[in-house]
N, C-alpha and C positions, 0 to 999 in steps of 0.2 A: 504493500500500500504506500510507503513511503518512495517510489521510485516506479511514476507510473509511467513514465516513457520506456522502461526498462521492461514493464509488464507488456506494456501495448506490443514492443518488439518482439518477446515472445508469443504473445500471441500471433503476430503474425506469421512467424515463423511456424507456427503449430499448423494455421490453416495452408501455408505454402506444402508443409510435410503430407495435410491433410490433401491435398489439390494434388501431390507427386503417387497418392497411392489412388487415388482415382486412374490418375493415369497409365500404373504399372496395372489394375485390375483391366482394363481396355487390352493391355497385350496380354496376360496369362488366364482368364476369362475363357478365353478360346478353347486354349490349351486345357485348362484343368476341364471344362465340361465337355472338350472330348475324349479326356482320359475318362471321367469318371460319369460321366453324365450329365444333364442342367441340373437334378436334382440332387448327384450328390456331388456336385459342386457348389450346391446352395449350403448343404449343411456343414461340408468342409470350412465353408467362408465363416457361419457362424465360430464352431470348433478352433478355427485360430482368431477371431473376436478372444473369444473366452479365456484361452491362453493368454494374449497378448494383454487381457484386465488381468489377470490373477499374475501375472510378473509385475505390473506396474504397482500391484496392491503388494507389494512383497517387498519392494526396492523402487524409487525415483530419483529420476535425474535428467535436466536439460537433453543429453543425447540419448536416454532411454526414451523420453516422451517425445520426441521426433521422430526416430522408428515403430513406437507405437502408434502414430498417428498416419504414418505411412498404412500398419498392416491393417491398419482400423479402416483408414479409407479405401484401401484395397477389397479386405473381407465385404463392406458395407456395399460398395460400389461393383460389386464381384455378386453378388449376390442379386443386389437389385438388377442387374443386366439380365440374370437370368430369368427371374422373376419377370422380367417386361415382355421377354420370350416367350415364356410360357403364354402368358397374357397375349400375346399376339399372335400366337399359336392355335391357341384351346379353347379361346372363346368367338362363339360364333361374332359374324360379321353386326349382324342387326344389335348387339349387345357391348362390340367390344370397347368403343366409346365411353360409355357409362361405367364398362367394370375399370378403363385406365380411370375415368376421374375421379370415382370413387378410391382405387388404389392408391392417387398419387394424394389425394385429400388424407388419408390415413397416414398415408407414409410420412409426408411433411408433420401432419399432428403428431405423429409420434416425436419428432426434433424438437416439436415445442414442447411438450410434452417434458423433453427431460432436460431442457434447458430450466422449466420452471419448476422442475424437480431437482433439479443441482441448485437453483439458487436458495432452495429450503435447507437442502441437504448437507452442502458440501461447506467446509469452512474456508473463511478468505484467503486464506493461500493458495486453494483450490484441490488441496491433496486431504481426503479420506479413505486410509485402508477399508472399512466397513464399504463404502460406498463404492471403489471400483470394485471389490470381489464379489457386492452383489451382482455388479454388474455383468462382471464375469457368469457368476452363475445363470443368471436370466440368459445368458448368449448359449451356454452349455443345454439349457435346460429346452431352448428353441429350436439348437442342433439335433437333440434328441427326439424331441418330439417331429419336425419336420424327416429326419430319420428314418420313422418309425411309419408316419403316416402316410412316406410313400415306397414303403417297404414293401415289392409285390408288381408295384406297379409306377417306376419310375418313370420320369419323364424326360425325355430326351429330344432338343428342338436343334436342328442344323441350323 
């Protein structure tokens, strides 16, 4: 708080890392959902979410939380690519409008969602072991269940 030009530069710096794994999920994207599928390349992206919370819930530091923010924006953005596939895959034509806006309505309200959940939760420094492991866990807990639910019957969109 005392040095908020210092703060603002990391934060910049967080979303540029965040912008670099966006980028790196647009090349490997490919790659991992046709190693492993759209779907369990969905749950893969979660699974290193949830890793990459429960190191940071463990240990922090300026160049931990820059490669965190990488595989963060990678998993998130690695995920959602598939997820848009599917979506423009699966669902009929007369519908698929309505199911992206509703999607992408959900998906931004989830950002707000924990943004106004971190300002309840997290303390000014912005580092809470409790709160990244939860966070971890929720990512774990979606891997498994996404997993699970297409266990059988996975989905695979060229």
């Amino acid at each position: 708080p005392a040095d908020v030009s210092s703060g603002f530069t990391l934060l910049a710096l967080v979303f540029a890392a965040l912008g670099l794994g966006f980028a790196v999920a647009a090349v490997i994207t490919p790659l991992g959902s046709t190693r492993w599928g759209t779907s369990g390349w969905v749950w893969r992206c979660f699974v290193a979410a949830a890793l990459t919370e429960y190191v940071v819930a463990v240990t922090i530091s300026v160049p931990l939380l820059l490669v965190a923010a990488v595989v963060l924006g990678a998993a998130a953005q690695g995920s959602k690519i598939c997820v848009d596939a599917i979506v423009q895959a699966c669902v009929d034509d007369d519908y698929r409008g309505r199911v992206f806006s509703f999607y992408d309505v959900v998906f931004n309200l989830a950002f707000v969602i924990a943004a106004a959940t971190a300002a309840l939760l997290v303390p000014t420094d912005g580092y809470s072991r409790p709160v990244y492991a939860l966070i971890g866990s929720l990512y774990l807990l979606a891997a498994v269940g996404y997993a699970r639910a297409v266990r059988g019957h996975p989905v695979q969109v060229h």
